[in-house]
DRENFI-188370 format. One record per residue (C-alpha): residue number from 1; x negated, y, z. Coordinates in steps of 0.001 Angstrom, whole numbers, plus 500000, padded with zeros to 6 digits. Layout:
REM residues N
+-----+--------+--------+--------+
!   i !     px !     py !     pz !
+-----+--------+--------+--------+
! NUM !      X !      Y !      Z !
...
+-----+--------+--------+--------+
***
This chain:
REM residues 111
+-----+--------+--------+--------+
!   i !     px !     py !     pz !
+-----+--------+--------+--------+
!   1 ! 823682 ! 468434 ! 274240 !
!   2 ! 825297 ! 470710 ! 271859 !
!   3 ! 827491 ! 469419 ! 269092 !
!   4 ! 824800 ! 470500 ! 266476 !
!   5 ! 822389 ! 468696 ! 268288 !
!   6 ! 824914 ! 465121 ! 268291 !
!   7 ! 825683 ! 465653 ! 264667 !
!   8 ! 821905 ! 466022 ! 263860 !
!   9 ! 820925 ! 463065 ! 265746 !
!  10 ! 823762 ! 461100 ! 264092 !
!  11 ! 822040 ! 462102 ! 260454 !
!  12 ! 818903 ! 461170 ! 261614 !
!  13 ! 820020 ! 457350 ! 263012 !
!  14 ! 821851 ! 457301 ! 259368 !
!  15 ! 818449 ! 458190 ! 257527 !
!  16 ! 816568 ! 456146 ! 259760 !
!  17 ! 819332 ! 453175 ! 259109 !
!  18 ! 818512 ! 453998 ! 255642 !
!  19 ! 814735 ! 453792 ! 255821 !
!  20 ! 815109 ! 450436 ! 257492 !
!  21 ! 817089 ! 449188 ! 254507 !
!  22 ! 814412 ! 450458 ! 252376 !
!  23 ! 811911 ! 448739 ! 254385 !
!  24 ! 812913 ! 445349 ! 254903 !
!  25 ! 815485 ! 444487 ! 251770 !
!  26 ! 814401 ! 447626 ! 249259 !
!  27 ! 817716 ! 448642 ! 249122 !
!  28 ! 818812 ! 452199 ! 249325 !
!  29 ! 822412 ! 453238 ! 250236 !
!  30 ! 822173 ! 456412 ! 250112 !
!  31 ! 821282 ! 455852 ! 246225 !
!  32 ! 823697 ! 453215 ! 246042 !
!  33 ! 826717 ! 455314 ! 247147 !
!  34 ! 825952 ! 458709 ! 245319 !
!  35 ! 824697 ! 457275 ! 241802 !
!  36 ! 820770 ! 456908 ! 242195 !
!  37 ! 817691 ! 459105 ! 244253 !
!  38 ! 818078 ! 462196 ! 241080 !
!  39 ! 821517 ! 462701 ! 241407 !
!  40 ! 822537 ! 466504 ! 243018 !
!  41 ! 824428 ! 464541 ! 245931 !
!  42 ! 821872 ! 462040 ! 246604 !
!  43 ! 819698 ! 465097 ! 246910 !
!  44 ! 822402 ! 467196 ! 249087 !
!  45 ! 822313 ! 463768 ! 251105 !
!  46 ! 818802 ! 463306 ! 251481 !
!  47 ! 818074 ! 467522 ! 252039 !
!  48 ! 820649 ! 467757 ! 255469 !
!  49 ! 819529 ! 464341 ! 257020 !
!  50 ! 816046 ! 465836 ! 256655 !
!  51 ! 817311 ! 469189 ! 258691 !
!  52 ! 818637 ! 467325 ! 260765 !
!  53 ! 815643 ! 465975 ! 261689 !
!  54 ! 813753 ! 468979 ! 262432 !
!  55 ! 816456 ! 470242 ! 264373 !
!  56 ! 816205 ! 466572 ! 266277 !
!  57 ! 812415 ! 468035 ! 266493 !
!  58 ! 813310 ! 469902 ! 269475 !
!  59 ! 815129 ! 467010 ! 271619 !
!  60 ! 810942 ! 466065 ! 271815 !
!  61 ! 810352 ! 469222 ! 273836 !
!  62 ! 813247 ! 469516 ! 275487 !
!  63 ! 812583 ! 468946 ! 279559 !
!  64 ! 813409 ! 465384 ! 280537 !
!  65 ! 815092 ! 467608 ! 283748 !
!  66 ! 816898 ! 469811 ! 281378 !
!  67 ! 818054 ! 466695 ! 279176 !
!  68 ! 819654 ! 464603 ! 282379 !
!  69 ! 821430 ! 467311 ! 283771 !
!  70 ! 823571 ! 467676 ! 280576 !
!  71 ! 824408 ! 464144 ! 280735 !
!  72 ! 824717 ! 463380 ! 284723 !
!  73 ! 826691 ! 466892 ! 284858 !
!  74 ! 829435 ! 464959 ! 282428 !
!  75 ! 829134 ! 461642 ! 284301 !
!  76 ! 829187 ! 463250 ! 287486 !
!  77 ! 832676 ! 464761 ! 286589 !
!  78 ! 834094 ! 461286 ! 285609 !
!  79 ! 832363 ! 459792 ! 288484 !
!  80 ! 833574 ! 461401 ! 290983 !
!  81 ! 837656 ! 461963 ! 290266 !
!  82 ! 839422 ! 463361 ! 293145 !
!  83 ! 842556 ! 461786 ! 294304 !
!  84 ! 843221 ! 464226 ! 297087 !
!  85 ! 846391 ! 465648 ! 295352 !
!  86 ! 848001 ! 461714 ! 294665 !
!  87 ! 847517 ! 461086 ! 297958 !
!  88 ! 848304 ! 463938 ! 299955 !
!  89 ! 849880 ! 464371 ! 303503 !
!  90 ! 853836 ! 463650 ! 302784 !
!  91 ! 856205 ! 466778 ! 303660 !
!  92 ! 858171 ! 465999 ! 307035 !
!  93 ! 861997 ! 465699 ! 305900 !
!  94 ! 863227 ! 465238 ! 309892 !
!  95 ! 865257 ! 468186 ! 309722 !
!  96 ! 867182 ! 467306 ! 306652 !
!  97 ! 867600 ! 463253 ! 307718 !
!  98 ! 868834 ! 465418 ! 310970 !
!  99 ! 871134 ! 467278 ! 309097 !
! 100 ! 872525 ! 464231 ! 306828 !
! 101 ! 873104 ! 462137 ! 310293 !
! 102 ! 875028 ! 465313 ! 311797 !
! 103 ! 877136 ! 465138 ! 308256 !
! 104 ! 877703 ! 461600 ! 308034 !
! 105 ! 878922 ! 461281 ! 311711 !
! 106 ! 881055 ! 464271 ! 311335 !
! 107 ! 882278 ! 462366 ! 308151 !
! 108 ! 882978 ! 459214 ! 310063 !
! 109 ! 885172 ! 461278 ! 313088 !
! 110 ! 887263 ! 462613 ! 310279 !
! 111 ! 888278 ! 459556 ! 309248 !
+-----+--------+--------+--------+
***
């Protein structure tokens, strides 16, 4: 889902919030916050969460297929982390413990 799409579902749960405020207690925020239902922001307000819901419109026709593979896509990549690199085959250091024996008993014969 496109970032347009989140944001305009957001607006829409907010309006919706809203309506159910309405509804039950016949209080309205949106009014509350902004000054009253005429005031130009209250408008504003009111004007993009309605957009928004016609652009949530098309989430209704979207294929349930189409839908699903956005999200398992993104689970799918969290899901399924690969460690392979963490826990890779360790290089073989046999030649340099080799080497640092050969030093330390030429070390010791010195002595």
């Amino acid at each position: 889902m496109s970032m347009v799409m989140r944001v305009a579902l957001a607006l829409v749960i907010i309006g919706a919030l809203n309506w159910g405020l309405i509804g039950f207690f016949g209080f309205d925020l949106v009014a509350t916050i902004f000054g009253g239902q005429n005031t130009i922001l209250a408008k504003i307000i009111y004007a993009i969460v309605g957009l928004s819901g016609l652009a949530a419109i098309a989430l209704l026709f979207k294929p349930d297929e189409e839908i699903e593979g956005e999200y398992s896509e993104n689970r799918e990549a969290f899901r399924n982390v690969n460690y392979n690199a963490e826990f890779g085959d360790e290089p073989d250091f046999t030649a340099m413990r080799k080497d640092n024996e050969r030093d330390i008993t030429i070390e010791d014969e010195d002595k």
